[in-house]
Structure formats: C-alpha cells, structure tokens
MMTF fields as JSON, N, C-alpha, C and O atoms, coordinates in Angstrom:
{
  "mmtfVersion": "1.0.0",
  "mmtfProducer": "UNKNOWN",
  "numBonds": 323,
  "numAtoms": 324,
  "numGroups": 81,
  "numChains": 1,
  "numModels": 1,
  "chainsPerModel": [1],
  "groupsPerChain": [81],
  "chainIdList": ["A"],
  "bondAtomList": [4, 2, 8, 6, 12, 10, 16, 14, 20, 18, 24, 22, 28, 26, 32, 30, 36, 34, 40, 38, 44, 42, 48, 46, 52, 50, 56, 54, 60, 58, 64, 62, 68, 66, 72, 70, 76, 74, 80, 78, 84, 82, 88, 86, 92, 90, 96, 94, 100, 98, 104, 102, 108, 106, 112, 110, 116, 114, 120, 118, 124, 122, 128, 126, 132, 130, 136, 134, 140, 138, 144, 142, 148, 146, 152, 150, 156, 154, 160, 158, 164, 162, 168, 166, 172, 170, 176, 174, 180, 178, 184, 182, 188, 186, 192, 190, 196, 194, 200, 198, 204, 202, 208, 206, 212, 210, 216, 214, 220, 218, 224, 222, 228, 226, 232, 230, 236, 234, 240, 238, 244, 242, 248, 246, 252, 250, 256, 254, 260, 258, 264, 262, 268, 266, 272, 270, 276, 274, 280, 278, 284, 282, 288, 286, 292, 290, 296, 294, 300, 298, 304, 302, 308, 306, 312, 310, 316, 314, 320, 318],
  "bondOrderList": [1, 1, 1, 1, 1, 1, 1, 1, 1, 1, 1, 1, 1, 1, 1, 1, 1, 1, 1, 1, 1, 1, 1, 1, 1, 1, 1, 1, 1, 1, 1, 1, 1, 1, 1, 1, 1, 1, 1, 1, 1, 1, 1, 1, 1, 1, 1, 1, 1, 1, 1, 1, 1, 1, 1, 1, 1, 1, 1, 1, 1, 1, 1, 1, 1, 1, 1, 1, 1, 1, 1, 1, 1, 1, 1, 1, 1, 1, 1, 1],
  "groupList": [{"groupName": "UNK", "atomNameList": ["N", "CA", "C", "O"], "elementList": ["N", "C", "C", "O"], "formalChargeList": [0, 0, 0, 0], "bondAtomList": [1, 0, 2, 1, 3, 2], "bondOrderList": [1, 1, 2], "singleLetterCode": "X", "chemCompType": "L-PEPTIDE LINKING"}],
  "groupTypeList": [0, 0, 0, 0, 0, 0, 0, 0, 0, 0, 0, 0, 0, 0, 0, 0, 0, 0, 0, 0, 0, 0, 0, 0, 0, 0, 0, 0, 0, 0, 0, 0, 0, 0, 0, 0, 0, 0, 0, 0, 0, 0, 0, 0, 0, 0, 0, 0, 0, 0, 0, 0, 0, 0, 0, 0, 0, 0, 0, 0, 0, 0, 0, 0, 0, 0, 0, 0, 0, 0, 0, 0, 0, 0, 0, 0, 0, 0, 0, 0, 0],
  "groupIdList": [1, 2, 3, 4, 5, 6, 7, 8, 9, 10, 11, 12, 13, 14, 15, 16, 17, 18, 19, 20, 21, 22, 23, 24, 25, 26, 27, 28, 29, 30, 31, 32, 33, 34, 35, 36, 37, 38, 39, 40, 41, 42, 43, 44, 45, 46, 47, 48, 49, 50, 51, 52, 53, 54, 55, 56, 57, 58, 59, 60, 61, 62, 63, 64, 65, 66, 67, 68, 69, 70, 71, 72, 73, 74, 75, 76, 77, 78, 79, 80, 81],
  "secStructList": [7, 2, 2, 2, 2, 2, 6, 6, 6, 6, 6, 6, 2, 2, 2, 2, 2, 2, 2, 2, 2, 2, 2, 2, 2, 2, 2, 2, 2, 2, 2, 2, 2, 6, 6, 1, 1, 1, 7, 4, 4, 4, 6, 1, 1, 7, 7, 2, 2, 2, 2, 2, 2, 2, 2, 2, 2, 2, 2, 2, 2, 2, 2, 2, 2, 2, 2, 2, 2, 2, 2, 2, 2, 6, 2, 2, 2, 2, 6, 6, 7],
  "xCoordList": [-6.483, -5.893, -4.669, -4.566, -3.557, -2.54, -3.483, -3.752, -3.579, -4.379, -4.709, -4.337, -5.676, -6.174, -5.259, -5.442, -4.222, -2.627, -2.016, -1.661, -1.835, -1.002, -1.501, -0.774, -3.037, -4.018, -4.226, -4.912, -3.774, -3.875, -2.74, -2.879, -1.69, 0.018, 0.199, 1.234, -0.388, -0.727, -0.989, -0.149, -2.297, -3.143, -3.244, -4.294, -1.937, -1.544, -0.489, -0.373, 0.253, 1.358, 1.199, 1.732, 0.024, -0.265, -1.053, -1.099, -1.559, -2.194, -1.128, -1.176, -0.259, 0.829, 1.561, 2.077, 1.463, 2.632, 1.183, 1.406, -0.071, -0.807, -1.367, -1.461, -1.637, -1.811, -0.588, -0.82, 0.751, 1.536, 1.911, 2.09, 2.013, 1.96, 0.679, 0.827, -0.74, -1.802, -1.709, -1.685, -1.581, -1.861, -0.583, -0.917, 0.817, 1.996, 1.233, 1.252, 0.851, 0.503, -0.792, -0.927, -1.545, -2.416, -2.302, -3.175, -1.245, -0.416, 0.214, 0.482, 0.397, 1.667, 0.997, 1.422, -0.561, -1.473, -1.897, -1.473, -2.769, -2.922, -1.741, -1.812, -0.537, 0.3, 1.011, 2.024, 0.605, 1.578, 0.54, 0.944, -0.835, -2.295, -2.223, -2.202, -2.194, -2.965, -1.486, -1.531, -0.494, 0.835, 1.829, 2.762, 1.831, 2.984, 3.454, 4.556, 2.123, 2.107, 3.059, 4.074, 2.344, 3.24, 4.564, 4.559, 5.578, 6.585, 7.07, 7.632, 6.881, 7.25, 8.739, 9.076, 9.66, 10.697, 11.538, 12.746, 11.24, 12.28, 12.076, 12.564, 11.24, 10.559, 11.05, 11.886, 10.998, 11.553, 11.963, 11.817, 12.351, 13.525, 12.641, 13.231, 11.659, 10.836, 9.663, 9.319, 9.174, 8.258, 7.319, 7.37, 6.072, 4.919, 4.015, 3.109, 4.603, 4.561, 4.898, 4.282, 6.248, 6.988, 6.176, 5.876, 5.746, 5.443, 4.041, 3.684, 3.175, 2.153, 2.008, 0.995, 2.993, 3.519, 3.614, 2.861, 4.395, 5.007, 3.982, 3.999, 2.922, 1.838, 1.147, 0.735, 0.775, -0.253, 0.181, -0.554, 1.626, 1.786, 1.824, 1.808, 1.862, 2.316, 0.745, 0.287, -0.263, -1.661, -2.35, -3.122, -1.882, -2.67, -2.074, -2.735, -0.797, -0.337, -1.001, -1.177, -1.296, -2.014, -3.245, -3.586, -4.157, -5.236, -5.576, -6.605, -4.731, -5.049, -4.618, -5.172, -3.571, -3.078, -4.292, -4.458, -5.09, -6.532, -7.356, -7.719, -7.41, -8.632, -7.942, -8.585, -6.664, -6.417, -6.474, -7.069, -6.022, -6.306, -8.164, -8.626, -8.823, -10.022, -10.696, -11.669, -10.424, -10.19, -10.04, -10.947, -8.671, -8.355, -9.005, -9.234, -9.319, -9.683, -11.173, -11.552, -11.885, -13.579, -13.058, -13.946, -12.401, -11.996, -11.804, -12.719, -10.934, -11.024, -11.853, -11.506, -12.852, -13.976, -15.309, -16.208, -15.283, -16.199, -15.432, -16.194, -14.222, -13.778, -14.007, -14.395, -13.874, -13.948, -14.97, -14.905, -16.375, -17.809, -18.334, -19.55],
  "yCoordList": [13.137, 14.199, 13.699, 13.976, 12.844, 12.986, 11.579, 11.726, 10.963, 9.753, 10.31, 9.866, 11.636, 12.076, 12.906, 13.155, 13.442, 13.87, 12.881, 13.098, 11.66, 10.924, 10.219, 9.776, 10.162, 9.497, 10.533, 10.347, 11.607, 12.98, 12.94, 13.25, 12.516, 12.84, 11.482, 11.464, 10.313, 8.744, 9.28, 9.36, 9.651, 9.644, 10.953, 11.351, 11.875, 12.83, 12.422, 12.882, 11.744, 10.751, 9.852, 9.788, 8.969, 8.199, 8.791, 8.312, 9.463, 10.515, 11.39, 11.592, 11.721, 12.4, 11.247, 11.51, 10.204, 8.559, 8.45, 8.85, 7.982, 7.526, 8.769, 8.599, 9.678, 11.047, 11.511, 11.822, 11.413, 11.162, 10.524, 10.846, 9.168, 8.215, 7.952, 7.603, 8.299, 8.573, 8.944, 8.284, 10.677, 12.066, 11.395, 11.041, 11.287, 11.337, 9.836, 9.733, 9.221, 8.008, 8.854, 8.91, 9.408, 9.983, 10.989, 11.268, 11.943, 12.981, 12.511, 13.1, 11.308, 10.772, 10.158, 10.319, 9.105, 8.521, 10.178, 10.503, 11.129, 12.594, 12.79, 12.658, 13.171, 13.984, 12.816, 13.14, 11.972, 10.844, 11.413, 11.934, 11.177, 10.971, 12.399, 12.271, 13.535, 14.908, 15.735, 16.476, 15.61, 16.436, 15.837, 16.566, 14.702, 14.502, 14.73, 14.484, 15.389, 15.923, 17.515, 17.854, 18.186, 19.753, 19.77, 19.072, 20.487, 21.081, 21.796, 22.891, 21.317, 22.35, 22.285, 23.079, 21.055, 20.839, 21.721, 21.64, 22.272, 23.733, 24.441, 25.403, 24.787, 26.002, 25.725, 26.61, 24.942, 24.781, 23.216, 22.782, 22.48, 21.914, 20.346, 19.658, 20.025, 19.017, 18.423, 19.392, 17.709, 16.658, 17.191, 17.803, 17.112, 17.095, 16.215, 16.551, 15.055, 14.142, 13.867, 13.28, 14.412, 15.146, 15.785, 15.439, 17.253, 18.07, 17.87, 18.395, 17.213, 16.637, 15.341, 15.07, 14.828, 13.523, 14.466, 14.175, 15.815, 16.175, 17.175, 17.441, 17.877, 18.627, 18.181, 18.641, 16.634, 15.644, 15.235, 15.486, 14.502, 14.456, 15.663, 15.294, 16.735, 17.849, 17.657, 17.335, 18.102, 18.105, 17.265, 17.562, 15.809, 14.638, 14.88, 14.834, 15.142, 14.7, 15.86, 15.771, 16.971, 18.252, 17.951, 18.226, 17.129, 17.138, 15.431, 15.214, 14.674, 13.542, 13.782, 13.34, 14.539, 15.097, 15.441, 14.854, 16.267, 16.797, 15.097, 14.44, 14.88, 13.389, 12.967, 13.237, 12.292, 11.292, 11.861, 11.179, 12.884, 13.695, 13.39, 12.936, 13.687, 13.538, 12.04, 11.819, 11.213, 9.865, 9.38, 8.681, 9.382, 9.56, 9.717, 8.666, 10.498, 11.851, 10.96, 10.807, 10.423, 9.997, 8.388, 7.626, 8.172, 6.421, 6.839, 6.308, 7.673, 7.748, 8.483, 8.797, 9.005, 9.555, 8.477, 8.56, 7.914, 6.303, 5.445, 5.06, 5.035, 4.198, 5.01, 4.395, 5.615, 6.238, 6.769, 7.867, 6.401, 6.519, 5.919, 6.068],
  "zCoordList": [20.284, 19.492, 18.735, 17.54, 19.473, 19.185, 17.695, 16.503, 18.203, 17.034, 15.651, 14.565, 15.966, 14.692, 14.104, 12.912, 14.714, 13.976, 13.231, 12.072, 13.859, 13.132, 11.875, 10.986, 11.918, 10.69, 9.884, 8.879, 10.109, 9.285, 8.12, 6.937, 8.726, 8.286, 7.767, 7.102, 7.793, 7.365, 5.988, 5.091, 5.919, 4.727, 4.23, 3.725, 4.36, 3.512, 2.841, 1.706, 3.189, 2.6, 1.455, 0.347, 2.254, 1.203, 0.463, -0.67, 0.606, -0.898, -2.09, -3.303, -1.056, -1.9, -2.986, -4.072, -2.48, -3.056, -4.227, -5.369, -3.946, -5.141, -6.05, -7.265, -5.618, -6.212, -7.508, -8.676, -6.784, -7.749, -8.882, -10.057, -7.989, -9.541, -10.777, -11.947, -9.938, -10.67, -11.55, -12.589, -11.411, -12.046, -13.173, -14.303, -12.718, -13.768, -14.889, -16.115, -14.215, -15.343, -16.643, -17.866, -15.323, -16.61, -17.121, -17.943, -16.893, -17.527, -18.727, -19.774, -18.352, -19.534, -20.676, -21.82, -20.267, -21.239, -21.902, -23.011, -21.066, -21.981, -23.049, -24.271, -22.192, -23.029, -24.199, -24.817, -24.329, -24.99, -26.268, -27.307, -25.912, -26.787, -27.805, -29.029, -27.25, -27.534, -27.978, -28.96, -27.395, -27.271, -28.063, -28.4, -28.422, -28.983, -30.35, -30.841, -31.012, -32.463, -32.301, -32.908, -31.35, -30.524, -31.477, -32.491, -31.184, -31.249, -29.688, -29.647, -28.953, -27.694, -26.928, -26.049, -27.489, -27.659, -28.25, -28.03, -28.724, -29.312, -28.962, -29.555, -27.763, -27.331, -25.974, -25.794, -24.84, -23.569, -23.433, -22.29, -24.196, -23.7, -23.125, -22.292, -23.481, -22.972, -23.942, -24.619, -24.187, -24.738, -24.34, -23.274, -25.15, -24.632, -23.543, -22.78, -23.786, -22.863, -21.81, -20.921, -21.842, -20.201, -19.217, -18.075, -20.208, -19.483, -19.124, -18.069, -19.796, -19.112, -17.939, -17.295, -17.895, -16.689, -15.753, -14.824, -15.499, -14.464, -13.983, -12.781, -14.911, -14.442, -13.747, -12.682, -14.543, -14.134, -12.507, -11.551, -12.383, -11.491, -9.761, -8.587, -10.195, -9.181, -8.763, -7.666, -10.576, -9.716, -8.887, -7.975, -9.423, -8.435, -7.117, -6.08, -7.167, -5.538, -4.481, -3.266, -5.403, -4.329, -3.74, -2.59, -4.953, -4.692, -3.813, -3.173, -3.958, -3.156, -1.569, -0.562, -1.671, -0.157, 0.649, 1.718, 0.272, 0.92, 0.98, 1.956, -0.101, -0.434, 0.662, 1.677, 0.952, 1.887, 3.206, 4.04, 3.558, 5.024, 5.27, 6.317, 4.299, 4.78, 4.494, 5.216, 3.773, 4.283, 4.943, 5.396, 5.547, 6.905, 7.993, 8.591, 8.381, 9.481, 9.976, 11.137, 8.652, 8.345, 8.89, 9.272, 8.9, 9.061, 10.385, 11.015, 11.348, 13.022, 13.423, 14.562, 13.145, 13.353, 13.37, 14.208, 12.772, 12.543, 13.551, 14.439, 13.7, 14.741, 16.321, 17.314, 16.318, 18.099, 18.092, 18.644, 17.548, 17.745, 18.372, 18.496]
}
C-alpha cells in the first residue's frame, strides 16, 4: 500500500514538472504562431503568446498529473505480479 502511495505522488510530480514545461513550450510555439497578429495587449495586459504559454502550461500540468499517476500505478502493478 504504502509503495503504491509513494509511486502515485512520484509520478504525479513528475507529470506536473513535464506536463508543464510541455504544454507552456507548446502554448508558446501556438501562441507565438496564431496570436501574435491579436491585439489583446490593450485589452488585459499580456501577449498573445503569454497567454497561450500559461494556458498551455496550467493545461499540460493537469492533464499529465493523471497520465503520470497512472503510469505510475501500471509500472507497480506489473512489478509486484
């Protein structure tokens, strides 16, 4: 039990760390590409490119958090078989 806690909280971590930098890298290739023609800088205070790095980033890190928990979880589930 205590094993599959700690490979849980492992590889929610490290999902949150590459999920992050992922999503913000490809937030930033999107928003650099599609957004930077915008005007949204006079409107709240940020780049289009910004605000797609930091979307990009919030979304990867949510969704790799789950990916790596169950990554995880499938890697000590295969070892203590």
């Amino acid at each position: 039990m205590t094993k599959k806690l700690l490979s849980g909280i492992l590889g929610g971590f490290l999902g949150l760390i590459v999920g992050a930098i992922g999503g913000g890298y490809l937030g930033l290739v999107v928003g650099g590409t599609f957004l930077g023609s915008f005007d949204i800088y006079d409107h709240i205070g940020l780049e289009g490119y910004e605000l797609a790095a930091y979307v990009g980033a919030i979304i990867g890190a949510v969704v790799m958090i789950i990916v790596g928990i169950k990554i995880a979880l499938g890697i000590v589930e295969r070892k203590s078989s």
